[in-house]
C-alpha distance (Angstrom), angle and dihedral (degrees) to the residues before:
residue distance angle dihedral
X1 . . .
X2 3.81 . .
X3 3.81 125.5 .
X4 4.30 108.9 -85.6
X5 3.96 79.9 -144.6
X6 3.54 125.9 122.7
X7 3.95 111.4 -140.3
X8 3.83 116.2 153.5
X9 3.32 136.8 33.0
X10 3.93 123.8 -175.7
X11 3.87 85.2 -158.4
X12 3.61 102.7 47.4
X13 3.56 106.0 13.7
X14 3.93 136.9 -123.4
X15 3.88 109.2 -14.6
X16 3.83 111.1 -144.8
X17 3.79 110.9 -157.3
X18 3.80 90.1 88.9
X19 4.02 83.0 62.2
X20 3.57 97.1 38.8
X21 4.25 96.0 55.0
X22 3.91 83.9 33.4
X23 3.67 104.6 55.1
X24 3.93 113.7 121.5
X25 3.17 86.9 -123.9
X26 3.68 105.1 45.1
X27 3.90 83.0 46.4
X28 3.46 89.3 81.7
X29 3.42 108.4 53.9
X30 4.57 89.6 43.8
X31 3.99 75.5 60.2
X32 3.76 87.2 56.0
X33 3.87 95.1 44.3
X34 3.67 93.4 49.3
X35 3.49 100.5 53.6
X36 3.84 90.6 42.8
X37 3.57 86.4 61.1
X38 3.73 106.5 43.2
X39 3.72 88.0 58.3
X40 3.91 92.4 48.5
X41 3.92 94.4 73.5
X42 3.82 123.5 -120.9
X43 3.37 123.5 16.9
X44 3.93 142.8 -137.7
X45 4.21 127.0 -159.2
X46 3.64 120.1 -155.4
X47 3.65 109.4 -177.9
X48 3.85 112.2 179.8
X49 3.75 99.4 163.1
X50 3.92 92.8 29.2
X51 3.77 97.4 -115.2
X52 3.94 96.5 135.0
X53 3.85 93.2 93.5
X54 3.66 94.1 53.7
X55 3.74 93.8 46.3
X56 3.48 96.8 51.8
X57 3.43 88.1 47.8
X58 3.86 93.6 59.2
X59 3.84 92.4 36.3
X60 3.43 108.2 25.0
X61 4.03 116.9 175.4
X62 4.05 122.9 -175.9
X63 4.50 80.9 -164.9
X64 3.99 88.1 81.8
X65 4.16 129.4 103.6
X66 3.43 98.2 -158.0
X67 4.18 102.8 172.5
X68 3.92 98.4 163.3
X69 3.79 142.8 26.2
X70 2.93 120.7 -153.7
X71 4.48 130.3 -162.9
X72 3.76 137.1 179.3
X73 4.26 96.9 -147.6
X74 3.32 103.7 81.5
X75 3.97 86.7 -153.7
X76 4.02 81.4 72.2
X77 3.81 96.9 63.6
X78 3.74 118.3 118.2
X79 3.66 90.0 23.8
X80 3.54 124.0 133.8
X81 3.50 116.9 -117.3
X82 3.91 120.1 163.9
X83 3.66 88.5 -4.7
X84 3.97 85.5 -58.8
X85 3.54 128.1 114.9
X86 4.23 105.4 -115.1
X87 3.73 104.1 -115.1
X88 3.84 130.7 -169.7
X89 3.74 117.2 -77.0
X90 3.76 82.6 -126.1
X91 3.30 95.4 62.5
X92 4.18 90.7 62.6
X93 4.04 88.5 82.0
X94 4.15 95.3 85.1
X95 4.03 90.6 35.5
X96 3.52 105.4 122.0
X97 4.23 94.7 -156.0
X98 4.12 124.7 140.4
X99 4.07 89.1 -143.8
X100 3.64 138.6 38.7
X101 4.00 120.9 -166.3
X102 3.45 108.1 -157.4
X103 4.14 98.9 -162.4
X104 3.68 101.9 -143.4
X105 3.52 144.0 87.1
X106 4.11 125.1 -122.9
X107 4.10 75.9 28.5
X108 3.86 87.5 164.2
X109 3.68 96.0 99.9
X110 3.94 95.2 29.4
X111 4.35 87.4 58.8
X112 3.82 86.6 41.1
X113 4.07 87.5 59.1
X114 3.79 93.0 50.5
X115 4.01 97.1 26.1
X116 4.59 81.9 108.3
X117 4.32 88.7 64.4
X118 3.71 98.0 36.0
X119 4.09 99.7 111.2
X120 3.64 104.4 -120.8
X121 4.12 103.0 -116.2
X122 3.67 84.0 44.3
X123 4.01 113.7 117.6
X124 3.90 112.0 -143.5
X125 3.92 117.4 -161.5
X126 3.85 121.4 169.6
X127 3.81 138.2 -164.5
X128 3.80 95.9 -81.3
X129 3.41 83.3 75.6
X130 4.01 82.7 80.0
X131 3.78 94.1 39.5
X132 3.93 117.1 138.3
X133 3.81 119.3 -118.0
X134 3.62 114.3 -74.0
X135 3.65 91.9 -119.2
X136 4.00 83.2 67.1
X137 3.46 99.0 61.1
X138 4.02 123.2 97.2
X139 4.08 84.1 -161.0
X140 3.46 114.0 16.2
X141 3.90 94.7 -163.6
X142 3.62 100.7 67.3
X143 3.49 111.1 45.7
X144 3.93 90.7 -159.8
X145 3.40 104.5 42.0
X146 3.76 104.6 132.5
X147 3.45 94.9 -125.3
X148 3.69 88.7 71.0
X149 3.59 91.6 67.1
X150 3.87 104.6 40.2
X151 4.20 88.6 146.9
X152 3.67 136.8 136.7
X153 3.78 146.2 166.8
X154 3.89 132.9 -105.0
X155 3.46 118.9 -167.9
X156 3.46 99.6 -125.3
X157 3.87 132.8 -161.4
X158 3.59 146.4 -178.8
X159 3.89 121.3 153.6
X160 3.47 143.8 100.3
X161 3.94 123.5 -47.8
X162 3.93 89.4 -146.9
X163 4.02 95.3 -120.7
X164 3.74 95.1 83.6
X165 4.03 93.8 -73.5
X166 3.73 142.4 86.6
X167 3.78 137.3 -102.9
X168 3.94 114.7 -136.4
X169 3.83 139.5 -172.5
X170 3.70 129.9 -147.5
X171 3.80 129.1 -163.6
X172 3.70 118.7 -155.5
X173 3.71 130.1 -169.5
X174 3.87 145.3 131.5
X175 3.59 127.0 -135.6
X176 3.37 98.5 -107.1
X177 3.90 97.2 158.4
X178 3.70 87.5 78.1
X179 4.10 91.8 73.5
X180 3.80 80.6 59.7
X181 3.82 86.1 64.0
X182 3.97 87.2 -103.4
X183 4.05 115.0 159.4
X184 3.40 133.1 -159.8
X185 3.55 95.0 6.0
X186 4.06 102.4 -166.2
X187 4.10 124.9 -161.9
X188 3.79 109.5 -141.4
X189 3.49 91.9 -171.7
X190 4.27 120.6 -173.8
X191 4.63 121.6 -168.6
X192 3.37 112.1 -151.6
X193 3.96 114.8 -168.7
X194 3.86 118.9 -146.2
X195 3.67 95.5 -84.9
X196 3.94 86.6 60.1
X197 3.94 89.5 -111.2
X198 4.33 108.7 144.2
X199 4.06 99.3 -123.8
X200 3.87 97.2 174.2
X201 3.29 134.7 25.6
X202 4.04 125.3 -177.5
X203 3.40 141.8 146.7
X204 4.06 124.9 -131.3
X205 3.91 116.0 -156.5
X206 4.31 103.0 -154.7
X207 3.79 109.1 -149.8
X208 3.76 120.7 -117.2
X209 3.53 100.5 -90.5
X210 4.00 130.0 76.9
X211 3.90 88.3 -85.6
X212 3.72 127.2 175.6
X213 3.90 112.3 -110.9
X214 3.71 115.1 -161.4
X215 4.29 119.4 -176.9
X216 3.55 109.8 -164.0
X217 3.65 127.7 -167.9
X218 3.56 99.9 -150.8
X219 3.99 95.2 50.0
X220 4.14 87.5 45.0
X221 3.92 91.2 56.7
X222 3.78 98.3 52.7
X223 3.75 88.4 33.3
X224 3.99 84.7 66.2
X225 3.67 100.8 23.5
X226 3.92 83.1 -115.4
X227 3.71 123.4 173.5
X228 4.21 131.7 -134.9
X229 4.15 104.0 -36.7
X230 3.80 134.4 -178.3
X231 3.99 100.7 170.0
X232 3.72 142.6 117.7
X233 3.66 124.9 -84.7
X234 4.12 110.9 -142.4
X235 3.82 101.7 -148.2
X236 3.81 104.8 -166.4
X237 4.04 118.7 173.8
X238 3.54 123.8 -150.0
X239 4.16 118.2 -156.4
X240 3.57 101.2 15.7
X241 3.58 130.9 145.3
X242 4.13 149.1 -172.8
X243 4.17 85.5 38.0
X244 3.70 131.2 38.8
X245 4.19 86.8 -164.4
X246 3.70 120.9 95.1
X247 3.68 111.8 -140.2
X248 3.78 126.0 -167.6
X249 4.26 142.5 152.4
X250 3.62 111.9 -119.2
X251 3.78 116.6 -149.1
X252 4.01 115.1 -169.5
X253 3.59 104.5 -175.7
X254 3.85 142.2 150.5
X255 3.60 149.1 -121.6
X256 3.65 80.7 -132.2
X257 3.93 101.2 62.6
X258 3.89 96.9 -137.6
X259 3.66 91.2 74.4
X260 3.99 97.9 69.0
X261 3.67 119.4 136.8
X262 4.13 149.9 143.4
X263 3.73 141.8 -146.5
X264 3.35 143.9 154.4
X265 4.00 152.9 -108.2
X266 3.39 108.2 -60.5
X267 3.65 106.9 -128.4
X268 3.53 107.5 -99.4
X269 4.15 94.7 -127.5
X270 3.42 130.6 84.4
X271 3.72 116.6 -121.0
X272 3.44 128.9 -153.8
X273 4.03 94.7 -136.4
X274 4.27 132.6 7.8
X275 3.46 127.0 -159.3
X276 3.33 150.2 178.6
X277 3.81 94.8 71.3
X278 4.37 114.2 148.3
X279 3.30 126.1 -130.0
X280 3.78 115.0 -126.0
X281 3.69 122.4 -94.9
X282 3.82 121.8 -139.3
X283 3.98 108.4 -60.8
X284 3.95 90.5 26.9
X285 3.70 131.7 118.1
X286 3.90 103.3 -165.6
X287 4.37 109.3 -167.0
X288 3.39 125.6 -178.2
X289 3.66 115.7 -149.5
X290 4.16 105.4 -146.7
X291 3.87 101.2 -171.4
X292 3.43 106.2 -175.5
X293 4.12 114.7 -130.9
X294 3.60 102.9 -164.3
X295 4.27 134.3 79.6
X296 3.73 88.6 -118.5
X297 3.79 128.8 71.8
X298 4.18 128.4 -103.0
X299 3.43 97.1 -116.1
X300 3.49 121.0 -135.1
X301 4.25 118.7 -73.8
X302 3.23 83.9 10.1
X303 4.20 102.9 110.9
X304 3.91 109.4 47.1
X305 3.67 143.1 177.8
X306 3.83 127.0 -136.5
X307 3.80 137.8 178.3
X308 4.23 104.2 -100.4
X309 4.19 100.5 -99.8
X310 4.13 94.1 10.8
X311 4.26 84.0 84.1
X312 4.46 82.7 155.0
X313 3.94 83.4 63.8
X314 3.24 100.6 62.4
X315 4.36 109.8 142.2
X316 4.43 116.5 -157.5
X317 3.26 134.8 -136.3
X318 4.04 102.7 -120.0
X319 3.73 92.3 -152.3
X320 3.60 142.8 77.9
X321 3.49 137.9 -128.6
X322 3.65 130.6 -148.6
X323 3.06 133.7 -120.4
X324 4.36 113.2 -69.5
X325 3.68 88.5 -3.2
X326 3.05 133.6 139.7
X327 4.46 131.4 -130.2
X328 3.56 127.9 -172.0
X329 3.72 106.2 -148.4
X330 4.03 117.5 -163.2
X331 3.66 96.3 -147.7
X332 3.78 93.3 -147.4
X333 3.76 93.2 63.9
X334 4.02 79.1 72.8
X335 3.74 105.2 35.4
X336 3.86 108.1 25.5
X337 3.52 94.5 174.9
X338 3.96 102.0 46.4
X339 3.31 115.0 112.3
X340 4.36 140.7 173.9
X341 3.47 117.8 -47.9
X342 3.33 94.2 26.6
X343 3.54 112.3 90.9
X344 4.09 134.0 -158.6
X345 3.84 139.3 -135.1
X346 3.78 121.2 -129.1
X347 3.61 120.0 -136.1
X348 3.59 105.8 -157.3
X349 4.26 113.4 142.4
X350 3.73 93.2 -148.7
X351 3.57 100.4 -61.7
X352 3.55 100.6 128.0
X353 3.81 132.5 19.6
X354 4.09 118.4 -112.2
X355 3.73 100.6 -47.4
X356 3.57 127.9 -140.9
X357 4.17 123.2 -125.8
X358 3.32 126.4 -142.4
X359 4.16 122.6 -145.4
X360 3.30 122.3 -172.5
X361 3.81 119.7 -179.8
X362 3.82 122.8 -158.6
X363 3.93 115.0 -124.8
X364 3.63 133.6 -160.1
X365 3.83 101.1 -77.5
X366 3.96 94.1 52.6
X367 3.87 96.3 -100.3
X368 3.72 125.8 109.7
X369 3.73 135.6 -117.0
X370 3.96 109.0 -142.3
X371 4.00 122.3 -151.4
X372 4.07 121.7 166.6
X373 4.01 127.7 -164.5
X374 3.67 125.5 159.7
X375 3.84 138.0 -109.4
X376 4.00 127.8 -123.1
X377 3.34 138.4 -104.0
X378 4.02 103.6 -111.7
X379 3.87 104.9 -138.5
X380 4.16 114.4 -130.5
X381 3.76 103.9 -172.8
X382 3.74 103.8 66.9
X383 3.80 139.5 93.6
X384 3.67 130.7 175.3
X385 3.42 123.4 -64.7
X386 3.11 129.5 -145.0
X387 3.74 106.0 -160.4
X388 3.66 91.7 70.5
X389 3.49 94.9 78.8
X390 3.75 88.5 38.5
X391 3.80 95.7 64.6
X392 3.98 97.6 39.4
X393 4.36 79.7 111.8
X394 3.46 87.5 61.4
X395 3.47 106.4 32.0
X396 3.90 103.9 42.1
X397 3.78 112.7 -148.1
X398 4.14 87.9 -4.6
X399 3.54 109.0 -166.4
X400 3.60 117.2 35.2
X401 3.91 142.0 174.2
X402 3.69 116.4 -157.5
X403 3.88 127.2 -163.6
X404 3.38 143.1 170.1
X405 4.22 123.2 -93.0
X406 3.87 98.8 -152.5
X407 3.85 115.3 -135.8
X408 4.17 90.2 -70.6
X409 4.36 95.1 -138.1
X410 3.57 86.2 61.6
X411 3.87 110.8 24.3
X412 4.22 140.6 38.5
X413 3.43 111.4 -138.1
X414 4.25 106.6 -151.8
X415 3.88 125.0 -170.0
X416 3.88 124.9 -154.1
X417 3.20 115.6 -172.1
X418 4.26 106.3 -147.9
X419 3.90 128.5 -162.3
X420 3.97 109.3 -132.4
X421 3.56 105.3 172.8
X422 3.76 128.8 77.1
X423 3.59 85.6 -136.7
X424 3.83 99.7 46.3
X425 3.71 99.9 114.2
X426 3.93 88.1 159.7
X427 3.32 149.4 27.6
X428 3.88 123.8 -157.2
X429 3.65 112.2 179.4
X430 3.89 148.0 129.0
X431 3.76 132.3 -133.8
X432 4.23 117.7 -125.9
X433 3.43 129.6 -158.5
X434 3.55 126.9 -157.0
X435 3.73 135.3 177.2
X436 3.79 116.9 -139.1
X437 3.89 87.3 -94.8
X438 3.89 90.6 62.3
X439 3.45 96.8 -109.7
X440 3.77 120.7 139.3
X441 3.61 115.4 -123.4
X442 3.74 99.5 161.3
X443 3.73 154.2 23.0
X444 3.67 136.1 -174.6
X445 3.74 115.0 -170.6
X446 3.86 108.2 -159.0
X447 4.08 90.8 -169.8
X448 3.87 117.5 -139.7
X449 3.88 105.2 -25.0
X450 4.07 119.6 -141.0
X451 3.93 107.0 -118.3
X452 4.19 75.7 -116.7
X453 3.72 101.1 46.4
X454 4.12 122.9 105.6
X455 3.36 114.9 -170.8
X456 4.14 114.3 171.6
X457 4.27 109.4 -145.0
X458 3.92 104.9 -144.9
X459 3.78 100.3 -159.2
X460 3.95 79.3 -149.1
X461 3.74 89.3 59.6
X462 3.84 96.1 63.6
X463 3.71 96.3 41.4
X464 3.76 107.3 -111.6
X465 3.89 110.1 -162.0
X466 3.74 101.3 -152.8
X467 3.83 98.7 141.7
X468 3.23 100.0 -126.6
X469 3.80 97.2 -56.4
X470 3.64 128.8 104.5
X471 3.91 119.3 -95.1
X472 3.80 131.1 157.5
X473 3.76 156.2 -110.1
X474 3.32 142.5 -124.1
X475 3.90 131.1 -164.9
X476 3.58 109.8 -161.2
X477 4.28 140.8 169.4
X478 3.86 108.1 -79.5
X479 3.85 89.2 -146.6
X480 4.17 98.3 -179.1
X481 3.77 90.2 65.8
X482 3.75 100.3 33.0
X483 3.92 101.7 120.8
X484 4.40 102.1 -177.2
X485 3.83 94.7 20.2
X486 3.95 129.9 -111.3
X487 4.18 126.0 -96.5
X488 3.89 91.4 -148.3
X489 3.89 94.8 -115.3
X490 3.93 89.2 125.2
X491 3.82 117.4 165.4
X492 3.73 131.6 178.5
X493 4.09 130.3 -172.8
X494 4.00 111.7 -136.6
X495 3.86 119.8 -152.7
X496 3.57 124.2 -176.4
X497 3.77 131.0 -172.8
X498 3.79 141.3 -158.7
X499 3.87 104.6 -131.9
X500 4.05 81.9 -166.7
X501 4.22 98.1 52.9
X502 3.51 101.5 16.8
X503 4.02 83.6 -122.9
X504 3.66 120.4 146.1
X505 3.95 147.9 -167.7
X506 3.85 140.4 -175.0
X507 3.69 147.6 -169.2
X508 3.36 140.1 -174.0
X509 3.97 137.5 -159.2
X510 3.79 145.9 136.4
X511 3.59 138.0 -90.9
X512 4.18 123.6 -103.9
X513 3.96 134.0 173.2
X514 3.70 106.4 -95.3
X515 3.74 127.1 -159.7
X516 3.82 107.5 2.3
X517 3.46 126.0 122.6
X518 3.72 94.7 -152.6
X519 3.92 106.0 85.4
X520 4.00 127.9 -149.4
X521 3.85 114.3 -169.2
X522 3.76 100.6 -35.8
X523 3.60 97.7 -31.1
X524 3.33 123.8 146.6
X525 3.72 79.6 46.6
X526 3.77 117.5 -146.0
X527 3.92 126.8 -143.8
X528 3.53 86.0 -139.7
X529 4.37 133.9 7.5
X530 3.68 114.4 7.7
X531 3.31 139.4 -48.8
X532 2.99 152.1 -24.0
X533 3.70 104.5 49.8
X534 3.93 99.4 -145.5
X535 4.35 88.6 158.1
X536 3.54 140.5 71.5
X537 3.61 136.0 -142.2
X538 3.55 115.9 166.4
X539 4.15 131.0 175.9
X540 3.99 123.5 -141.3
X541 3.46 120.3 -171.6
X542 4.20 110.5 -150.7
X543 3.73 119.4 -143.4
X544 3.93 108.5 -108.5
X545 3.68 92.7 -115.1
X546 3.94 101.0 53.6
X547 3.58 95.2 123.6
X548 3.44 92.5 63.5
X549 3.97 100.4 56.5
X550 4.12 110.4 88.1
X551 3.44 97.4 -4.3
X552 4.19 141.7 79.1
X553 4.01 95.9 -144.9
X554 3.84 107.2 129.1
X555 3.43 126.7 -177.7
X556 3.76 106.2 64.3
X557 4.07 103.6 47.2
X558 3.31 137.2 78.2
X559 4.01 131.0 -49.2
X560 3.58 86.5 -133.5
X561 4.02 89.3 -117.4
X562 3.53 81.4 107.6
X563 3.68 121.9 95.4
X564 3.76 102.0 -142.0
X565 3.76 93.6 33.5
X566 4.21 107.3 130.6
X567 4.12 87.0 26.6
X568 3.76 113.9 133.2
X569 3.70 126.4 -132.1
X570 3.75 116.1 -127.5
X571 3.82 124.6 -171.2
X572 4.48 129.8 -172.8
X573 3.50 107.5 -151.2
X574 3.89 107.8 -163.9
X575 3.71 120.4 -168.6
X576 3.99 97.7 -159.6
X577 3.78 117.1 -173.0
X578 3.95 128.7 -168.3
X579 3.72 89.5 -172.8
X580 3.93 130.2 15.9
X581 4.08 107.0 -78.5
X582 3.72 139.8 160.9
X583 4.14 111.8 -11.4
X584 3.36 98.4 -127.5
X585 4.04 134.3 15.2
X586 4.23 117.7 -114.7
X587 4.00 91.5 -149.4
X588 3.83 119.6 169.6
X589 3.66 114.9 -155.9
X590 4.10 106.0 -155.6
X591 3.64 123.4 -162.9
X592 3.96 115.3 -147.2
X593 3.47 137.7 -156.9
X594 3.67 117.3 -138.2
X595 3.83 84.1 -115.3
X596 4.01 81.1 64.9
X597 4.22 96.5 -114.1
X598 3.45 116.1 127.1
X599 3.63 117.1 -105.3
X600 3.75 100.7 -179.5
X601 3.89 140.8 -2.1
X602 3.95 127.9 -165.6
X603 3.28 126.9 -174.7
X604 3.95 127.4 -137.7
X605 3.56 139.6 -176.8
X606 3.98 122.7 -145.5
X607 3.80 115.1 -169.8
X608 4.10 109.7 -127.9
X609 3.77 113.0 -91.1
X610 4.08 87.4 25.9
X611 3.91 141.1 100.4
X612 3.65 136.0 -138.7
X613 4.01 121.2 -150.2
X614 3.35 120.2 -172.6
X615 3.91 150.6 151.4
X616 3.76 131.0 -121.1
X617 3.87 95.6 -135.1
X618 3.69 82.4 63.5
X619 3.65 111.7 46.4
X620 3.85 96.8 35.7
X621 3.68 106.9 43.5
X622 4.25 119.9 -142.8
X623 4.12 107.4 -82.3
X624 4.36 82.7 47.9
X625 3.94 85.8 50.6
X626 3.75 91.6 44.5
X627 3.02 100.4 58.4
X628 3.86 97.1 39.5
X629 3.46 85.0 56.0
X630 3.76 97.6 62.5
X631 4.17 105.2 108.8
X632 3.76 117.9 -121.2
X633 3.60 126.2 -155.0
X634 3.48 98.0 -66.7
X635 4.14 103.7 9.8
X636 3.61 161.1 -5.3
X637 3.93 133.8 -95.7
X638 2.94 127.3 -53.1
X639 4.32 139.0 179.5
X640 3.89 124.8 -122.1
X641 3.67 106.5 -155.4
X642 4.30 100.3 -153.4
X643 3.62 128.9 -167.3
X644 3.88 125.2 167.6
X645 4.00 95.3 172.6
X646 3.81 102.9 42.9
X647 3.87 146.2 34.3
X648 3.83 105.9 -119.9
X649 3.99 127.0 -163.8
X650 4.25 113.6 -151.1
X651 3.78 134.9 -170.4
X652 3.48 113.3 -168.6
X653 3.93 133.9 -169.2
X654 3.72 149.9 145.7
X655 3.73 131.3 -107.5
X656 3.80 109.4 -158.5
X657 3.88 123.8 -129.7
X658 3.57 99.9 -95.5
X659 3.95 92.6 41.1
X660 3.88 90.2 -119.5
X661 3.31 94.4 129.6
X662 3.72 153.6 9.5
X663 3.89 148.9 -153.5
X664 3.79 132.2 -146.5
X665 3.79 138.8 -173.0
X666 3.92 138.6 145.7
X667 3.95 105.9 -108.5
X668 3.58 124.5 -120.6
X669 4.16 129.0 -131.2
X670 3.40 132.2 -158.2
């Protein structure tokens, strides 16, 4: 019961007619054209660029006649479309119909090429008929340009923790469209409450400067005299340029500091599986919150779960969900018996973009601590390839997926490797170690996984001597006891633990080929132009009360009202390298205002191979903080991690006041 939608494409990128007929507010007005055409009578199709499937997917009406459909590619003939055979367009002179749907956008010239073998009496409406406002358009002239439809979720929160406080959501972001000589950048920004119901609607106009932009839930309730909400947030932006993809940190976070986490954007496609999502261990309640991302409902047994490599055992969710809303699913309601490492597949047929999870883990005094990270999208057009092991001479290590080792006395550092291809029936690959010289100190070599094996890497277990300092690892392809060959679409979860507070975080990502100049099929990838990727540009988001950490300047921090006021920023710079490259890294570390001028810069120096952890109260001291901490019109501070000679990997987090808790995510670039 998947989606007949096309979405993604790793050739060509994110296709945005499934966002342009499934806009909430372009669903609307398809409402309006439907039912203005299932009382018109019988009912012609012509479907030059073959969109008709996908928007009767999204919209789908049983009110219609439809008695012909009609194409342009001859190659489409015979096909059925709308349970009709496609005919020639020709062929629509002797239909004897009362409406024609011409499913297109900027149809003006399309109608005018067919206007001769339209029957007279016949009425022809089109898909501009569902158009957003003009004043919504990045580029008015090309209805599907995809920088009409730069959008994206955020799971977005604001309700109580049940232990006498609230639960609250942050959004974090820069505008970093305006390097790409964007102006005017707007934020039509839509709330959707569980029940898929809008409940705020608003608009926020980013000054024309690379400004921070901060959404927070708690100031968006009062600001609207909302109630309780656990919903999406549809970010859309309006005049942008250079990337079509809105980017942001996600902070979930408490007024009770054990609930502290971070995420991610939430990748603004619609896959037809995830994976990579753990089971819970004993004391956990893992949920999965499906939010659904289109105008029509999830039917019933439609979203499932399955143990990762047991695809015939996959358990559905007998219920639907409505339109934009949003469904907390327990995963043990579906798979009892699953339990940490073992890891599960998500069925979801493009309904909803990559959803986030939700762990939280009972401590001693009966409450819960809460952390969130995201699943991935599990790729279903690959197949090994052999020329990955062909070009290890030339490409070193090749593929690799770098990740923090937290300082050891005070943090366990856990590896999971995850499956995220259809086809990945096995996974060969070794575990690194490095200290934060670049030095190898240890290596696990897992063998040649089964597609339904989860085995958990304790960097404890293999006796990493880091010192006491922070290092990293590195999960790479095992190639001597690969026996069917890899495709290079290697992923890996991350958990960390405090030994002190029992808190945790994870992340997950993939592996690339870092720091080569020779390319293979995208790789080293580039944020923007082609490859290789030989630069770094990196975003970290600043808690709001960084001023006050490790220094007495008042004034410009926090009330204190704030729950994450006095938490530290942390940030694990990784300088990954598939083959040997520059010695040392030239990386500027900028402090912004929320205004978007720099406040500070400091420039460090991370030896190839190594990593670099550090804290913002120590390497900008409290007047620089201060004054970074100052809001501007739409945000605070905020760091822009720089590189011109290097590609650079980050994980960023917070560490409240008190150090009872902590949050971790990989960064994102642009």
């Amino acid at each position: 019961m998947a989606l007949n939608i096309d979405t993604f494409s790793n050739t060509k990128g994110g296709f945005p007619f499934f966002k342009a007929v499934g806009h909430p507010a372009a669903a609307p007005k398809a409402h309006a054209l439907l039912a203005r055409l299932g009382e018109s009578g019988p009912l012609a199709i012509y479907d030059p660029m073959g969109f008709a499937t996908a928007f009767f997917e999204i919209h789908p009406s049983t009110t219609l006649d439809i008695t012909h459909v009609y194409g342009q590619d001859l190659s489409a003939l015979g096909q059925q479309v709308l349970g009709r055979a496609t005919q020639p367009v020709t062929d629509l002179a002797s239909a004897d119909v009362a409406s024609l749907l011409v499913v297109a956008f900027d149809a003006d010239k399309i109608v005018r090429d067919i206007a001769h073998l339209i029957p007279p009496q016949t009425e022809i409406l089109t898909l501009d008929e569902v158009r957003l406002d003009k004043n919504r358009l990045t580029n008015p002239h090309r209805y599907l340009d995809p920088f009409n439809f730069a959008t994206n979720f955020a799971w977005f929160r604001d309700a109580p923790d049940g232990r006498g406080g609230r639960l609250h959501t942050r959004v974090a972001t820069a505008n970093y469209w305006h390097r790409f000589g964007a102006r005017d950048v707007t934020l039509w920004l839509t709330l959707f409450d569980e029940t898929g119901a809008p409940i705020a609607e608003w608009d926020q106009p980013l000054p024309n400067a690379p400004a921070g932009i901060t959404i927070d839930s708690a100031e968006v309730r009062q600001r609207f005299g909302l109630g309780d909400f656990t919903g999406q947030l549809l970010i859309h932006a309006i005049g942008v340029a250079g990337h079509d993809i809105v980017k942001y940190a996600l902070d979930t976070f408490g007024d009770d500091p054990k609930d502290l986490s971070c995420t991610h954007d939430a990748n603004a496609w619609p896959a037809d599986f995830y994976a990579g999502l753990p089971a819970p261990q004993a004391g956990e309640r893992v949920v999965l919150w499906i939010q659904n991302s289109h105008p029509c409902p999830i039917p019933a047994g439609a979203v499932g779960l399955n143990l990762m490599g047991d695809g015939a055992g996959a358990v559905w969710l007998d219920q639907a969900i409505p339109p934009f809303a949003t469904h907390a699913l327990d995963v043990a309601k579906l798979l009892p018996d699953a339990e940490w490492p073992q890891q599960l597949e998500v069925r979801a047929g493009k309904h909803f973009v990559r959803p986030r999870y939700e762990i939280e883990r009972k401590t001693g005094d009966g409450t819960a601590r809460r952390r969130m990270a995201h699943v991935n999208v599990e790729r279903t057009d690959l197949e090994p390839d052999p020329q990955i092991a062909e070009i290890g001479n030339m490409m070193g290590k090749g593929f690799l997926l770098p990740a923090p080792v937290l300082p050891p006395e005070r943090y366990r550092s856990i590896l999971l490797p995850t499956p995220m291809s259809t086809t990945q029936e096995t996974l060969p690959v070794a575990a690194l170690v490095y200290d934060g010289q670049g030095r190898e100190v240890a290596r696990h070599d897992f063998g040649e996984l089964a597609r339904g094996d989860s085995v958990a890497l304790d960097a404890d277990q293999i006796g990493a001597k880091l010192n006491g300092d922070a290092g990293h690892m590195e999960l790479v392809y095992d190639f001597p006891v690969a026996s069917r060959g890899v495709d290079g679409w290697l992923h890996a979860l991350f958990r960390y633990e405090d030994r002190v507070t029992g808190h945790a975080a994870e992340s997950s990502f993939g592996a690339h080929i870092f720091n080569t100049v020779l390319t293979w099929q995208g790789e080293p990838q580039s944020y923007t132009g082609h490859p290789p990727g030989l630069s770094t540009r990196l975003f970290l988001r600043t808690a709001p009360g960084m001023a006050v950490r490790g220094t007495t300047v008042s004034g410009a921090a926090s009330t204190g009202t704030d729950p994450l006021s006095g938490a530290d920023t942390f940030c694990h710079l990784i300088y990954p390298a598939s083959t040997p490259w520059r010695g040392t890294s030239q990386t500027d570390l900028i402090l912004h205002a929320g205004d978007g001028s720099e406040v500070a810069t400091r420039t460090v120096n991370i030896l190839c191979g190594g990593s670099l952890y550090w804290l913002l109260s120590e390497m900008f001291d409290g007047s620089e903080r201060a004054r970074a901490a100052e809001n501007g019109p739409t945000g605070g501070g905020y760091v822009l991690i720089r590189d011109t000679t290097c590609r650079l990997f980050g994980y960023h987090g917070l560490i409240a006041a008190d150090g009872a808790a902590f949050s971790l995510d990989h960064m994102f670039g642009f």
